[in-house]
C-alpha positions as CSV (number, residue, x, y, z in Angstrom):
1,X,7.7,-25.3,-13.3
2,X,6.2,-27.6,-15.7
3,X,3.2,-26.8,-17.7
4,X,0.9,-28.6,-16.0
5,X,1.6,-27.1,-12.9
6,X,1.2,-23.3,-14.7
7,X,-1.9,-24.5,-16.2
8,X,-3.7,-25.1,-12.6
9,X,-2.0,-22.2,-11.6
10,X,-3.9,-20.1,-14.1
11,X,-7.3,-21.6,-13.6
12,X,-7.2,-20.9,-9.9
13,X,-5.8,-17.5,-10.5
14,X,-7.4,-15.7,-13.1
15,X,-10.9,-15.5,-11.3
16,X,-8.9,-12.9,-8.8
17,X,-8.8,-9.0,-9.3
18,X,-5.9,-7.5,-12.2
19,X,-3.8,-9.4,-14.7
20,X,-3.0,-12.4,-14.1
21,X,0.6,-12.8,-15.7
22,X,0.9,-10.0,-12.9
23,X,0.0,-11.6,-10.0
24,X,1.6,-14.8,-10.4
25,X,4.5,-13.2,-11.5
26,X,4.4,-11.5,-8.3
27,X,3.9,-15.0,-6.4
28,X,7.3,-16.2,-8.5
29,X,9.6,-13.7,-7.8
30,X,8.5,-13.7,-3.4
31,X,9.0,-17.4,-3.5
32,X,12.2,-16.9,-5.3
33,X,14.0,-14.4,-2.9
34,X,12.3,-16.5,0.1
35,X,14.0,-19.6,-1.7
36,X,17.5,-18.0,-2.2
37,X,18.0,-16.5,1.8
38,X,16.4,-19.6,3.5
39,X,18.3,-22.3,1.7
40,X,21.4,-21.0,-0.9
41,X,23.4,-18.4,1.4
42,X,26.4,-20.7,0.6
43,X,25.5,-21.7,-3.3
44,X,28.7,-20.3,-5.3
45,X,26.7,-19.7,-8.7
46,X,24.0,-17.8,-6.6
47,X,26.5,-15.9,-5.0
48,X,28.0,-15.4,-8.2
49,X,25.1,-13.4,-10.0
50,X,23.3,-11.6,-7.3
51,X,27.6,-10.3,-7.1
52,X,27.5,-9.5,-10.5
53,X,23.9,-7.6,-10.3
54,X,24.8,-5.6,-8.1
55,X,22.1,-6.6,-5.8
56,X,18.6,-6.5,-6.4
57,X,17.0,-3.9,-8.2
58,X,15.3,-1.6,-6.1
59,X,11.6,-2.7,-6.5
60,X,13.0,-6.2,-5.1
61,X,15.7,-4.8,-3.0
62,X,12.7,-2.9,-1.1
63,X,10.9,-5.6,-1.1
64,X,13.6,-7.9,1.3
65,X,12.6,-5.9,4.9
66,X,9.1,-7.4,4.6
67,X,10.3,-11.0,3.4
68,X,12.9,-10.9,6.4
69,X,15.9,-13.4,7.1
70,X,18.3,-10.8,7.8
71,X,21.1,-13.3,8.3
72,X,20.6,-14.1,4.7
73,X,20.6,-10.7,3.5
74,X,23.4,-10.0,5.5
75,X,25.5,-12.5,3.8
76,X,24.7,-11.5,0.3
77,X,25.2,-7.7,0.8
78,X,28.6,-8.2,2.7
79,X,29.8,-10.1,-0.2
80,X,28.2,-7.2,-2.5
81,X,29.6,-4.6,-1.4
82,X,32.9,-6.0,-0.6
83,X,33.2,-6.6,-4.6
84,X,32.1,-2.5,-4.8
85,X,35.0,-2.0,-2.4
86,X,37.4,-4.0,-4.5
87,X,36.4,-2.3,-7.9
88,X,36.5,1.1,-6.3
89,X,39.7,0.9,-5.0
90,X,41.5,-0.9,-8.5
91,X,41.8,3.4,-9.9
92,X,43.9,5.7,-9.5
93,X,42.8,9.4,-8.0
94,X,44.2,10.4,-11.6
95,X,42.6,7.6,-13.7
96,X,38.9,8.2,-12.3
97,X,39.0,11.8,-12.5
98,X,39.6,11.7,-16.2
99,X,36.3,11.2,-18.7
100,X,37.0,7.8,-19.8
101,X,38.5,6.6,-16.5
102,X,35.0,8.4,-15.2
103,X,33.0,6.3,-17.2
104,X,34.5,2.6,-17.2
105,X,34.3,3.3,-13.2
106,X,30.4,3.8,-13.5
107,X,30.6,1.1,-15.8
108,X,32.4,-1.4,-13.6
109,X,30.1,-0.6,-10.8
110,X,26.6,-0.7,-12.5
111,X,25.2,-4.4,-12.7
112,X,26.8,-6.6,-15.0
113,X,23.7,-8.7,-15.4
114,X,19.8,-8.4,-14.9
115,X,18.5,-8.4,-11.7
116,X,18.2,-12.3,-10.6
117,X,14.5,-11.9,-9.2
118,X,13.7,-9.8,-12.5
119,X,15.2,-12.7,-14.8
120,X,13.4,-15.3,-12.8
121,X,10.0,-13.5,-12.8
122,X,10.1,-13.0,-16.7
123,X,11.4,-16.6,-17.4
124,X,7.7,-18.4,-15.6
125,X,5.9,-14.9,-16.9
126,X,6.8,-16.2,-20.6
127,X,5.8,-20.1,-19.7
128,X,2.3,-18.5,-17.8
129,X,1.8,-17.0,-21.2
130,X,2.3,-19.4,-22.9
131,X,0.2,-22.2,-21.3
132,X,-2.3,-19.3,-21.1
133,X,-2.3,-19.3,-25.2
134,X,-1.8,-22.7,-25.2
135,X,-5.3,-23.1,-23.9
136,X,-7.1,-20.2,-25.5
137,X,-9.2,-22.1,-28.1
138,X,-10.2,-24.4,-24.9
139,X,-14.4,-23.0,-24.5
140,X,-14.5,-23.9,-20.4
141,X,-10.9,-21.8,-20.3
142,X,-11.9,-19.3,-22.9
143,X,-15.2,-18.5,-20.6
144,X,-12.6,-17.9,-17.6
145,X,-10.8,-15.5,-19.5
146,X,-13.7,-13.6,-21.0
147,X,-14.7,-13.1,-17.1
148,X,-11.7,-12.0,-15.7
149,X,-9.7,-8.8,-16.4
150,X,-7.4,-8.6,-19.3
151,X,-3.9,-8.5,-19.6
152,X,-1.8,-5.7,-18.7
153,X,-0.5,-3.8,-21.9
154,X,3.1,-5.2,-21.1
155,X,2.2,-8.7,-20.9
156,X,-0.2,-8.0,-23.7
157,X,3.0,-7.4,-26.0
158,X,4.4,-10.5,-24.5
159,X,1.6,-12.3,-25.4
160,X,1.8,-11.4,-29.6
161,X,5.5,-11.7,-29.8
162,X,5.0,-15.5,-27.9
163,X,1.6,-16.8,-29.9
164,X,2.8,-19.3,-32.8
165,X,-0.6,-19.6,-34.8
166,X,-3.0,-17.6,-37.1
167,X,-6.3,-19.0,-34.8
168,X,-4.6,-18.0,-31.4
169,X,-3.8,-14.8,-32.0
170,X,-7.4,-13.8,-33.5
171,X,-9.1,-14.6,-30.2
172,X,-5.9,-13.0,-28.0
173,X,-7.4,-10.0,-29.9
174,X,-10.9,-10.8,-30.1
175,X,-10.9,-11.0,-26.0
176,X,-8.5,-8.3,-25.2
177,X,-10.7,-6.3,-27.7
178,X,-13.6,-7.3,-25.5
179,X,-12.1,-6.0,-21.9
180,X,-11.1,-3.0,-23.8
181,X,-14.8,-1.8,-25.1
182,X,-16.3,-3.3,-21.5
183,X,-13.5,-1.0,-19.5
184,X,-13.8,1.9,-21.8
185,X,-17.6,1.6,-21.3
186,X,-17.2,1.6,-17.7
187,X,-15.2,4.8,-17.9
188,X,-17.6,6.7,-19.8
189,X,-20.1,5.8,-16.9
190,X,-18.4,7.2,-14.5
191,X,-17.3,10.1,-16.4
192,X,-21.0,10.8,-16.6
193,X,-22.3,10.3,-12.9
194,X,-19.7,12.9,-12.1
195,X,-21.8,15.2,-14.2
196,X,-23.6,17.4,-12.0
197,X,-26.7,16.5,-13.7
198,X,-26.3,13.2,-13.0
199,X,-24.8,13.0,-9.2
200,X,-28.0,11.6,-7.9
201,X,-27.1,8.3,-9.5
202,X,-26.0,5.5,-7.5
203,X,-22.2,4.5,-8.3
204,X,-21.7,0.4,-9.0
205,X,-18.4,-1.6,-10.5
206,X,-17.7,1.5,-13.0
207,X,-16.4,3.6,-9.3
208,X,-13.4,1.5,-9.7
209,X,-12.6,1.6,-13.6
210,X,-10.3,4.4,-13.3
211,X,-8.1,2.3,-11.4
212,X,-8.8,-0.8,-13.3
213,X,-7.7,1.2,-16.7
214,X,-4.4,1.9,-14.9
215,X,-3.8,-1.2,-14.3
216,X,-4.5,-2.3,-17.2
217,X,-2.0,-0.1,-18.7
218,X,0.8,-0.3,-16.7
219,X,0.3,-3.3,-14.8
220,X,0.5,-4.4,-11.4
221,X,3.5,-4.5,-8.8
């Protein structure tokens, strides 16, 4: 995906509820597993790492009943587990049983590399980020961003380890700042119309900041 692309992306996205790195990441990572069981059943190099993950993990793994194509899933899981079978049988009764024989068993079956859905969800996470900082300083994009909700706490971090400049980072904080005081405000208001004293009050946005700060703390699935 080039940057261009991610930058259009963005602008259409960020006026929706939650973090946005979130729910394109989301977007990504559907598309990807769609991509891989409609049209690469047969790709040796796909084959190849979804052997060596193991599988997905299990937030994607659960994730492949709603997306469907069971002939694809079919093919990759046969293959899967007929590489567990293989590496289960190599030891001994008397090798396994032993600690060290124990371990580099569990070690042998346990992914070998990150799930592929997971690796291809952080790689256009990280360039999302980074168009998002590239265009930061922009005032039409910066008033998009001041409107929607912050970033999640995770992507947050991802954000300060990717920014390169002095300017940048000032108004990642400067905004992120500003969602903060606006959410914590919002929490204190409803805090208080669950007062007793105050239950006659009509509820607005602030019924919904409790899950709003979680999100904004964990972030999204």
């Amino acid at each position: 995906m080039d940057k261009h692309t991610a930058y259009f992306n963005l602008r259409d996205a960020l006026p929706q509820p939650g973090c946005v790195v979130c729910r394109l990441g989301r977007d990504v990572e559907t598309k990807y597993i769609e991509d891989v069981l409609y049209s690469k059943t047969t790709a040796i190099e796909t084959r190849a790492e979804w052997r060596e993950a193991r599988g997905l993990c299990l937030y994607h793994a659960r994730q492949l009943d709603q997306i469907g194509h069971a002939l694809g899933v079919s093919l990759f899981y046969q293959d899967i587990l007929m590489t567990l079978r293989e590496l289960l049988a190599k030891p001994s009764r008397g090798q396994a049983v032993r600690r060290l024989g124990k371990k580099a068993l569990v070690e042998t079956l346990s992914p070998q590399v990150e799930c592929p859905a997971c690796a291809y969800r952080d790689t256009l996470e990280a360039v999302y980020i980074e168009v998002w900082l590239d265009h930061l300083l922009d005032p039409d994009y910066l008033e998009q961003v001041r409107a929607a909700d912050p970033l999640c706490l995770p992507h947050l971090r991802q954000a300060i380890r990717q920014v390169a400049d002095a300017p940048r980072f000032a108004q990642l904080r400067q905004v992120q700042l500003e969602h903060w005081e606006a959410l914590i405000a919002e929490l204190g208001e409803f805090v208080r119309k669950n007062d007793y004293r105050f239950q006659h009050e009509e509820v607005g946005r602030e019924g919904s900041a409790w899950l709003r700060a979680v999100d904004a703390v964990a972030g999204q699935t």
